[in-house]
C-alpha positions in Angstrom: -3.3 33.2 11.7 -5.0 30.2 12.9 -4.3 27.1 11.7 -6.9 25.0 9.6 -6.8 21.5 10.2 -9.7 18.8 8.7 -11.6 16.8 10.8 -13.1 13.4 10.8 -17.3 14.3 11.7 -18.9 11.2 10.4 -18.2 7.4 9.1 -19.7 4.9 7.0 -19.7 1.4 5.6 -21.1 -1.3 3.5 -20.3 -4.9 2.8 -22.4 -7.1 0.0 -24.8 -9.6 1.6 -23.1 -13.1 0.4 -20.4 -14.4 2.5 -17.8 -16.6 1.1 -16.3 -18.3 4.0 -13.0 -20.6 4.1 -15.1 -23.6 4.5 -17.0 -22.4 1.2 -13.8 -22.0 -1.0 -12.7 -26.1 0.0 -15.4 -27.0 -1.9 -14.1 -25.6 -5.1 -10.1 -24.2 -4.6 -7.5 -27.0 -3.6 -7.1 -24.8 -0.1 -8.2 -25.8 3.4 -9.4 -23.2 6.4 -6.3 -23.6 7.9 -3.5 -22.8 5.1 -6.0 -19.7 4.5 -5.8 -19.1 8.4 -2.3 -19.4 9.2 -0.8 -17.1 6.2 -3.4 -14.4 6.3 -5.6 -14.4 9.4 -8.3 -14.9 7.1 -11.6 -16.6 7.8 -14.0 -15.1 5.3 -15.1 -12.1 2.7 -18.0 -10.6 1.3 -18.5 -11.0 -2.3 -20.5 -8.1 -4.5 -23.5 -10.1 -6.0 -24.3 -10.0 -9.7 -24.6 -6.3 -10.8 -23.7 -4.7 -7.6 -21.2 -2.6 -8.3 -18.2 -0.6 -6.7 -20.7 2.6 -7.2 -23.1 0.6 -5.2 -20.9 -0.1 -2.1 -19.4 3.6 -2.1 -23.2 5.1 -2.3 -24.2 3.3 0.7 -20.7 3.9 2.8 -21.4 7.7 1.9 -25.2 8.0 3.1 -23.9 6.2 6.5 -21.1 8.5 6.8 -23.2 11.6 5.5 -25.6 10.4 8.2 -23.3 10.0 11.0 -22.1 13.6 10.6 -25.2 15.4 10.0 -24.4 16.6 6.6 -26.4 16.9 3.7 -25.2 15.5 0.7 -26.2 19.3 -0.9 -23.6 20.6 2.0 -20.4 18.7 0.1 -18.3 21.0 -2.1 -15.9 17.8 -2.9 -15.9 14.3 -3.0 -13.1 12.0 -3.3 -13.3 8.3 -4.0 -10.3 5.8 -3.3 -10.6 3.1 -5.8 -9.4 0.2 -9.0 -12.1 -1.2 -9.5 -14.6 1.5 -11.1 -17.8 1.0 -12.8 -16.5 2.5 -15.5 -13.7 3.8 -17.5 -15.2 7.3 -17.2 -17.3 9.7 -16.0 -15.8 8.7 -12.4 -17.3 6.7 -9.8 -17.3 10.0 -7.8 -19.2 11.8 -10.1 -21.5 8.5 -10.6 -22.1 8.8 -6.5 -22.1 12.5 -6.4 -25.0 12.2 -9.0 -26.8 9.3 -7.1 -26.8 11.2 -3.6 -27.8 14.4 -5.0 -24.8 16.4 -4.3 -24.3 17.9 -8.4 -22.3 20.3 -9.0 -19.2 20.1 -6.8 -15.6 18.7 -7.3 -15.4 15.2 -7.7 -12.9 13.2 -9.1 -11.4 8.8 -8.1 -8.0 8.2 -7.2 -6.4 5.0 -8.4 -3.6 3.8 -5.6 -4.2 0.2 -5.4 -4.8 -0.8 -1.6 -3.2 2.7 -0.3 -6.6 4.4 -2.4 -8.2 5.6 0.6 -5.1 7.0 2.4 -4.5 9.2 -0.6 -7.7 10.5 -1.3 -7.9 11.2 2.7 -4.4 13.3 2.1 -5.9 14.9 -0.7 -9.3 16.4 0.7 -6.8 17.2 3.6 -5.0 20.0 1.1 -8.2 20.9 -0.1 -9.8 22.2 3.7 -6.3 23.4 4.9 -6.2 25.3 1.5 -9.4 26.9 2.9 -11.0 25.5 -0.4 -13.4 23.1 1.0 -16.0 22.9 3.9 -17.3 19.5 3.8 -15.5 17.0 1.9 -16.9 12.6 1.6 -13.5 10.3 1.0 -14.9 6.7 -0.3 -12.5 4.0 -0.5 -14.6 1.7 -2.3 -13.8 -2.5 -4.1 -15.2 -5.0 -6.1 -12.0 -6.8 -5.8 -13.2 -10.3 -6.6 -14.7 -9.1 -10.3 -10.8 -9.8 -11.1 -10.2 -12.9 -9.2 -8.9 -16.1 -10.7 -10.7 -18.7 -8.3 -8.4 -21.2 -10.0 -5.9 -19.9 -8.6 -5.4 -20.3 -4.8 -2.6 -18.1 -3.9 -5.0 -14.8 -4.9 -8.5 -16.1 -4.6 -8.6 -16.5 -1.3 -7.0 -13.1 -0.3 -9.9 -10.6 -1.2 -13.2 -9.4 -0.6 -15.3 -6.2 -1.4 -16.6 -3.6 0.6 -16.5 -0.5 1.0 -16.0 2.9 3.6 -16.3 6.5 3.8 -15.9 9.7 5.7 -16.9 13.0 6.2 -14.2 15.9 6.7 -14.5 19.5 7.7 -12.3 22.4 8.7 -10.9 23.1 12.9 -9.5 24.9 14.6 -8.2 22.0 16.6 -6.4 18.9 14.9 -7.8 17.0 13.1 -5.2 15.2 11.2 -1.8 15.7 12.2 -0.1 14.4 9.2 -0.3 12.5 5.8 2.8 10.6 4.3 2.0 9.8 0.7 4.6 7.5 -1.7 4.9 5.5 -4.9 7.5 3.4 -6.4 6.3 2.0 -9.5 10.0 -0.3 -10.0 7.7 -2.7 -8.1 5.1 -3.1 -10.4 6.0 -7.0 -11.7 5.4 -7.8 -8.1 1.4 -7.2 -8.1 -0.5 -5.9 -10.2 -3.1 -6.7 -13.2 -1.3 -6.9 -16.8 -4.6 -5.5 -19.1 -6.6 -2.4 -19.8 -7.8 -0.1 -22.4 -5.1 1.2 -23.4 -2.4 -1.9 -23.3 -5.0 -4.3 -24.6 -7.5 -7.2 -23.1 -6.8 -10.6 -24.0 -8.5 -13.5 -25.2 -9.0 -15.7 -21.4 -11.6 -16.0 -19.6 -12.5 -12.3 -17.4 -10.5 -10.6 -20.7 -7.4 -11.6 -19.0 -8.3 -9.6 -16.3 -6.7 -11.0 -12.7 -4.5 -9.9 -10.3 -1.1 -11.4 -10.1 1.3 -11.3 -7.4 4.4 -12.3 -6.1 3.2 -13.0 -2.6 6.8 -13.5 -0.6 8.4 -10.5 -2.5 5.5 -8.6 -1.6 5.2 -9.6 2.3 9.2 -8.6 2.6 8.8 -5.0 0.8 5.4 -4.2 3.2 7.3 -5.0 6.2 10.2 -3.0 5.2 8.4 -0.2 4.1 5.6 0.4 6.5 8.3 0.2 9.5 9.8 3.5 7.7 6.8 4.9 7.3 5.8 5.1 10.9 8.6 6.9 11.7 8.5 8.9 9.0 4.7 9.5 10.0 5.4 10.3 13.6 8.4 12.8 12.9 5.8 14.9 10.5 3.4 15.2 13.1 5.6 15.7 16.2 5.0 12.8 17.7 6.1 9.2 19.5 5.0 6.0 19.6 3.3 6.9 22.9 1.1 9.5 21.5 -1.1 6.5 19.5 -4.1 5.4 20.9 -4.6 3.5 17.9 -3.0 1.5 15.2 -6.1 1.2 12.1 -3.7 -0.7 9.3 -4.8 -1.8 5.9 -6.0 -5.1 6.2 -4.2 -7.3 4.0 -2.5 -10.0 5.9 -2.4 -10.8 9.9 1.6 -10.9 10.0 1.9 -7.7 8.6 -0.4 -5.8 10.7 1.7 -7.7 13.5 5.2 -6.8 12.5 4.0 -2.7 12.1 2.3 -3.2 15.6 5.6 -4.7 16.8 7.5 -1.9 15.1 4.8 0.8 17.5 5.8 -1.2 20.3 2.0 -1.4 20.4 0.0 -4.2 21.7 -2.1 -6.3 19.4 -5.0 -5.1 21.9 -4.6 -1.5 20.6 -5.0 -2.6 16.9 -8.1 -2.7 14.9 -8.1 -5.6 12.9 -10.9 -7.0 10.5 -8.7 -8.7 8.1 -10.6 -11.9 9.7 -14.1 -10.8 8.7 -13.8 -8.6 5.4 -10.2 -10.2 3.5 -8.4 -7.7 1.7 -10.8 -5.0 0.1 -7.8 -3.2 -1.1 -8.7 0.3 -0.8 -11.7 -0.4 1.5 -9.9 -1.9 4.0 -9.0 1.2 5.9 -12.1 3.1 6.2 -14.0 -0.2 6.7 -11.8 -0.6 9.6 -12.2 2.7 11.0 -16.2 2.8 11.0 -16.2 -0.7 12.6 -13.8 0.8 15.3 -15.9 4.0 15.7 -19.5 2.4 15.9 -18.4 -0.7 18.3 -17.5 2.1 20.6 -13.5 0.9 21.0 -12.1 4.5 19.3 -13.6 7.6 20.9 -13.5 11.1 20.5 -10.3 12.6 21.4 -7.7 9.6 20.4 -4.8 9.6 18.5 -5.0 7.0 15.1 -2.5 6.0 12.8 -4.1 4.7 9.6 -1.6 3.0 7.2 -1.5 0.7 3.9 0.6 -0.6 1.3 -0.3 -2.0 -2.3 0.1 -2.4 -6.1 2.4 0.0 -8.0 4.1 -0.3 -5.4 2.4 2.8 -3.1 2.3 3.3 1.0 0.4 5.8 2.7 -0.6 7.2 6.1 -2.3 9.3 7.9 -2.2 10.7 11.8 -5.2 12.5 13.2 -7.2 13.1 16.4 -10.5 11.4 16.0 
């Protein structure tokens, strides 16, 4: 019997308008270009404007990627959206989309990772086409990260953005992706995360009490440590070695960590898509961002080996080898 593998036929992106630049946040943070620079790699991010919503940013991601692949949004029989940031607390930002492109009446359904969003929802529409469930699946990873910023508060505020990308997937008989590693440990959790919601309570602060907080040192140290074992844990499922990857396409949340796993690849920073610069950390959009900047500036082509990777709240890692 032939194997089934999914394959990557289309990608998409959108980022809001405003752009909130280092230089911008002086005016109003006690921060300066250069901290911001040094630590993160970070020169600026794009900030959702006043009712533009996570919904917003996945819808337009998905009519690029739907567009790129020649699909019709009819054609989907599942779609899969990485996010923590919904519009709402239900129906599902998938189903909101799904509604919105015209695509009723197939599966749809968000999963909530943190940062690793996307990664997961790319493993799980991977199950469904090898299952021989699904045709033509859409994974969104989609953020409106900064609705639960603190600008007060420097050591967060100046970390994220909001944007968000998407695929398209359908069955080969050629790979396709090789691989996906998926993995939570939630004894992490005190290290970042956001302490409210509907069923623990809001609280009387400004936002509801609604922030991210983080432990930004403990944080860096587990990444590192984590992602390294991943790769190798990564290449062993798929077959492969450090040779075989054309491409490093990490989650962009900080410079030095992207560094240390390319260091880890024995991979040259040359051979590693980064955007961390330009977009800040858009947590579950970070990846898929990443990858339709690296397809439609013409760097990734057809045929190439990519290793797409991230790390974030709860704590959870994923990746994902695959043939482009």
């Amino acid at each position: 019997m032939t194997a089934i593998y999914s394959r990557i036929i289309g990608t998409g992106s959108a980022l809001p308008e405003r752009v909130l630049t280092n230089a911008d946040l002086e005016k109003f943070v006690d921060t300066s270009d250069e901290w911001i620079r040094t630590r993160t790699g970070i020169r600026q991010r794009h900030v959702a404007a006043e009712g533009q919503t996570t919904g917003d940013l996945a819808l337009a991601a998905a009519e690029r990627a739907l567009a790129a692949a020649g699909v019709k949004a009819s054609e989907l029989d599942l779609i899969v959206l990485g996010t923590t940031t919904p519009d709402l607390v239900f129906p599902s930002t998938a189903c909101l989309v799904q509604h919105r492109l015209g695509a009723n009446g197939c599966a749809a359904f968000d999963v909530n990772a943190a940062c690793s969003g996307f990664v997961y929802a790319l493993g799980v529409a991977d199950k469904f086409i090898r299952s021989g469930q699904s045709k033509k699946v859409l994974v969104i990873g989609a953020e409106t990260l900064t609705r639960m910023v603190d600008w007060s508060e420097r050591e967060t505020c100046v970390l994220f953005g909001d944007g968000a990308g998407a695929v398209v997937l359908e069955p080969s008989g050629e790979p396709g992706i090789y691989a996906t590693c998926l993995h939570a440990d939630g004894g992490f959790k005190e290290l970042l995360y956001n302490p409210v919601g509907v069923s623990a309570g809001f609280r009387d602060e400004p936002n509801h009490g609604v922030r991210i907080r983080m432990a930004g040192r403990e944080v860096f140290k587990v990444a590192v440590k984590t992602l390294d074992a991943l790769v190798g844990e990564t290449l062993e499922a798929a077959g492969m070695h450090e040779a075989d990857i054309d491409w490093l396409i990490p989650h962009q949340a900080n410079l030095r960590i992207i560094e240390a796993t390319a260091k880890r690849l024995n991979m040259s920073m040359d051979r590693v898509i980064v955007t961390v610069d330009q977009h800040a950390n858009t947590s579950s959009g970070s990846v898929p961002l990443a990858l339709d900047y690296a397809v439609r500036s013409g760097k990734v082509q057809r045929g190439q080996n990519l290793l797409l990777e991230a790390f974030g709240g709860g704590f959870t890692w994923a990746s994902a080898l695959l043939r482009y």
